[in-house]
N, C-alpha and C positions, 0 to 999 in steps of 0.2 A: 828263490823258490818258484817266481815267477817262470822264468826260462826252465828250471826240472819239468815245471807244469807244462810249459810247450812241447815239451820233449815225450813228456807222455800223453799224449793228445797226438802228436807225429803218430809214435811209437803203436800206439794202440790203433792208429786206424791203417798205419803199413803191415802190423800183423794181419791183420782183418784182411786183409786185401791179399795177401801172401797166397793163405789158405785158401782163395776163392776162385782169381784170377791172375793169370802167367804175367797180367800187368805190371803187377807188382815189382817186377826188375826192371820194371821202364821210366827213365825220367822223361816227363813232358815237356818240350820247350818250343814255345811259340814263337813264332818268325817276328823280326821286329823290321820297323820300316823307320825307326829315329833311335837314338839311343835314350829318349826319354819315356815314350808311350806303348809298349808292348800292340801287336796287332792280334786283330784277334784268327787273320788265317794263319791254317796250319798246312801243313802235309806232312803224311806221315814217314816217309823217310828220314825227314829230319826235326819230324814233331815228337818223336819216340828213341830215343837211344837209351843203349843199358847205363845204368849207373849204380854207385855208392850212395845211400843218404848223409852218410857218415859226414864229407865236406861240408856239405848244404846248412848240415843242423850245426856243424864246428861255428861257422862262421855266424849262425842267429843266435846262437846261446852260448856261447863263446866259453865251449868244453873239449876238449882234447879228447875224440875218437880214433884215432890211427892208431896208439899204440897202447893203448887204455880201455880197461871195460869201466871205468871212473862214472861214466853216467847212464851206463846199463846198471851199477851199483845202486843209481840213486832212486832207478825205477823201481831197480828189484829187491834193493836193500828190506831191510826190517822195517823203515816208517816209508809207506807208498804215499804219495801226494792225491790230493782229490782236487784237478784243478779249478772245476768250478767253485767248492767251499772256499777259495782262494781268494774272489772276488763277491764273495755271497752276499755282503753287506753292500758293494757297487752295485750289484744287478738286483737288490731292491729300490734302490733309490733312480734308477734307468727307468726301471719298468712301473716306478711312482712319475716321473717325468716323462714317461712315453703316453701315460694314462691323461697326462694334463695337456699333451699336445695335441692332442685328438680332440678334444674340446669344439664343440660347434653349438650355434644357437639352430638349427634345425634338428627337432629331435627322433625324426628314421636314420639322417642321417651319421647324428652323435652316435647312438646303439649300433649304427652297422661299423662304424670306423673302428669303437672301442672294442669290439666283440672280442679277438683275441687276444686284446691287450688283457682285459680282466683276469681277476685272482682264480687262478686253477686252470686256463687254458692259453698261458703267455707260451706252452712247449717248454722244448728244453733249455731254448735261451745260450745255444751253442754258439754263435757268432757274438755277441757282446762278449761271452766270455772268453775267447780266445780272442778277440781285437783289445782287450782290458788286462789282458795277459802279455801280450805282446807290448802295450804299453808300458807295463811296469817291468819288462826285460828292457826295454831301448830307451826307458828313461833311467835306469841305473848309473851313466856316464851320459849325460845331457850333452853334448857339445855347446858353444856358445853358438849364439843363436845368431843367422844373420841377419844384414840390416833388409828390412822390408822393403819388398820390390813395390813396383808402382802399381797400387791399388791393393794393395797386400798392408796388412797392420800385425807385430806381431802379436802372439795372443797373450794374455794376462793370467791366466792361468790354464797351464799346459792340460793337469790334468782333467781339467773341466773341456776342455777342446776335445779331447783324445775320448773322454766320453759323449760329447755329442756326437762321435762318428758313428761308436758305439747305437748310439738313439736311430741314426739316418738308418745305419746299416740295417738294424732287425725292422725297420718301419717302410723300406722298400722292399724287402726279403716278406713282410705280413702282405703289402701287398700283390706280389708276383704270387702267393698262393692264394688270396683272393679271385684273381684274374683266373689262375690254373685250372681254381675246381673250377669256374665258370666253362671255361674249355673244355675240359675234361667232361663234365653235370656229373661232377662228385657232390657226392651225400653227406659226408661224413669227413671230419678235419679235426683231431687232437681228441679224440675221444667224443665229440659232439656234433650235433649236425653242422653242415658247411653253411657258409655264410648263404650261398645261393639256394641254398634246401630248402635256407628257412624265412627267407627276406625274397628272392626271387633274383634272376640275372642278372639286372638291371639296376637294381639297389648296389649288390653285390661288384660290378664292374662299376661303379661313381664309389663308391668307397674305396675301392682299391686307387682309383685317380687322385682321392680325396688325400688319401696318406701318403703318393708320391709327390700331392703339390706342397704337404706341412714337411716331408722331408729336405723338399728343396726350397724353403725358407731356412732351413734350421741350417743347411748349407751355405746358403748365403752369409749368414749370420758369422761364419769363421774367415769370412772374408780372404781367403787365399785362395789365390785362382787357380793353382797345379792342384787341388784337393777337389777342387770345384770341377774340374776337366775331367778327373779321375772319377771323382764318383758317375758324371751325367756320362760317362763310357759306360760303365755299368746298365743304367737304364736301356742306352741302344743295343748292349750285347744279351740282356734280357731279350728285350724282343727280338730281334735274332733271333737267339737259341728257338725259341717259343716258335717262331715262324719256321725256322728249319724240322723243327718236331710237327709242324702240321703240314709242312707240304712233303715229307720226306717221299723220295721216289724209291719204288719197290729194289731198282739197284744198291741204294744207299741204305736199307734196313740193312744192310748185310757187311755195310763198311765200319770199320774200325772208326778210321780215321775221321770221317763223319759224325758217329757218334761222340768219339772227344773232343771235335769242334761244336760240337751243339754241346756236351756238357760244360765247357769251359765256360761257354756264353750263358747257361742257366744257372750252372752253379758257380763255378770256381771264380768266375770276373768279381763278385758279390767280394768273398774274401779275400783276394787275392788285391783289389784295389784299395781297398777299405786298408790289410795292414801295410801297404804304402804308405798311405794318408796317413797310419800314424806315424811313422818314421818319419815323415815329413814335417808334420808339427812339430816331430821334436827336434828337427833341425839337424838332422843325419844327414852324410853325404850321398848319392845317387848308387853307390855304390850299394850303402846298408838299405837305403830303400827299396833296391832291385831284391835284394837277402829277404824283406820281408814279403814282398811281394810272391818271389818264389814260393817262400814256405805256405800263404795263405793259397795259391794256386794247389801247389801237388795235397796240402790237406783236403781240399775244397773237392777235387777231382775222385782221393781218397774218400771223401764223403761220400761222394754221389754212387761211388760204383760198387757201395757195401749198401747205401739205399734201397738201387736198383735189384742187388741179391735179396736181401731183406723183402723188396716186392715178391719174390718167388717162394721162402722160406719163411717166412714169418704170416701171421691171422690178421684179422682186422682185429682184434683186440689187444695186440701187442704192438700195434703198428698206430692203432685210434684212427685208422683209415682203412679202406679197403683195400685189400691185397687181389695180386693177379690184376693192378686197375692197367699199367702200362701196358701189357701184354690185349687185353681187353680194346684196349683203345690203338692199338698197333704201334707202342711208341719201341722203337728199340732198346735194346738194354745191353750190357759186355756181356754179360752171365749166357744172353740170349744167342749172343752175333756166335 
């Protein structure tokens, strides 16, 4: 069920994308400079080629696309999967344990950390879910696990691992939008005022620092250092992205390939290294973890560039933020270019 549920989470955001933007026939593939670390430049000649999903998703959820509509059936069939209620019961107990890691004895800054953690504005909780989904696909056939490299232990309980990545990932992602509306002097975040609206910038940018430093304890704490590498890429291609979105030059508002280099860096590294990391834990070969890797990149990317429309089509009350804010603030968008 788990792998149907990835399949329509793909499925659903490659439609999305179909109807909006010519991207959509494009598979993204970043330049690599080892065979273990994905880079994060690109060019577009050879960052953009057409493709098939159909391979991609054969080999993550290991269903027969070629000659088969067998898992277009399972989408379309009579009982539709809901992949979040999948894990509903996981992402209370995440977001009960996200709530406890925030914990501080200064109390501006306990309220400013926990702010979107609390009950009714944790979002939609789209990244645990699909890193918790992909768990329970790549732990189906565990492989035996190898022996623990030097400095590495392995873990004792897989699935308690695979959800702390879960915890790191939406607790770095809470605060890169902390930082953003400070960027941005956004008002408004999940339906309620932004952290910075209502605490001031300054509060607002030490909280955001405050939950990158409890993320990169809880990091530590999994003691494996190819997990540890992968995530702290993450934080540096954040900033990136972030730095390429404020210094863009008026040539580059206008480039493609630009723009999917700064979203890869904002968004898509988030997911795309996170479900590495679980494949990793579960003791997959470089192979499967490149597969998961893939799929969190082009969803991640699929994410952003139905956001980015969403910014031009959708209200601030359907969005719980302001719309028109990138265009406003000159960020580029696909929709736009």
């Amino acid at each position: 069920m788990a792998r149907a549920a990835l399949l329509c989470l793909l499925r659903h955001r490659t439609a999305a994308a179909t109807s909006t933007s010519p991207l959509s026939t494009y598979r993204c593939q970043l330049k690599t400079s080892n065979s273990k670390t994905p880079a994060a430049g690109v060019g577009r000649a050879s960052f953009c080629r057409p493709f098939s999903s159909k391979a991609a998703v054969n080999d993550v959820i290991g269903m027969d696309f070629a000659n088969t509509d067998s898992g277009v059936a399972v989408m379309e069939g009579k009982e539709r999967l809901d992949p979040f209620s999948l894990v509903a019961d996981e992402l209370s107990v995440i977001a009960s344990r996200l709530r406890s890691m925030v914990v501080v004895e200064v109390p501006n800054l306990a309220s400013a950390a926990e702010y979107f953690f609390k009950i009714g504005v944790e979002g939609k909780r789209f990244r645990p879910t699909v890193l918790l989904l992909m768990a329970t696909a790549l732990n189906v056939h565990v492989p035996e696990l190898p022996p623990a490299g030097v400095g590495d232990t392995l873990p004792t309980d897989l699935r308690t691992c695979q959800q702390r990545i879960a915890e790191i990932t939406e607790m770095i992602h809470v605060a890169s939008l902390l930082h953003d509306d400070v960027l941005d002097d956004a008002d408004k975040r999940r339906g309620v005022g932004s952290l910075n609206a209502v605490t001031g910038n300054k509060l607002a940018v030490l909280a955001g620092d405050f939950l990158l430093s409890r993320a990169c304890l809880a990091l530590a704490s999994l003691k494996n250092t190819e997990v540890v590498t992968l995530i702290a890429t993450v934080v540096e291609n954040l900033v990136t992205g972030e730095t390429m979105q404020l210094t863009t030059a008026s040539k580059q508002r206008f480039s493609m390939e630009y723009y999917m280099q700064k979203t890869y860096n904002k968004t898509a590294s988030l997911l795309s290294n996170s479900c590495k990391s679980i494949a990793i834990l579960a003791g997959h070969t470089a192979e499967v973890a490149m597969l998961a890797f893939e799929y969190g990149k082009n969803l991640g990317l699929a994410f952003q560039l139905i956001d980015d429309v969403l910014d031009f089509t959708g209200t601030s009350a359907s969005l719980g933020k302001g719309s028109l804010s990138d265009i406003r603030h000159g960020n580029g968008s696909a929709d736009a270019l």
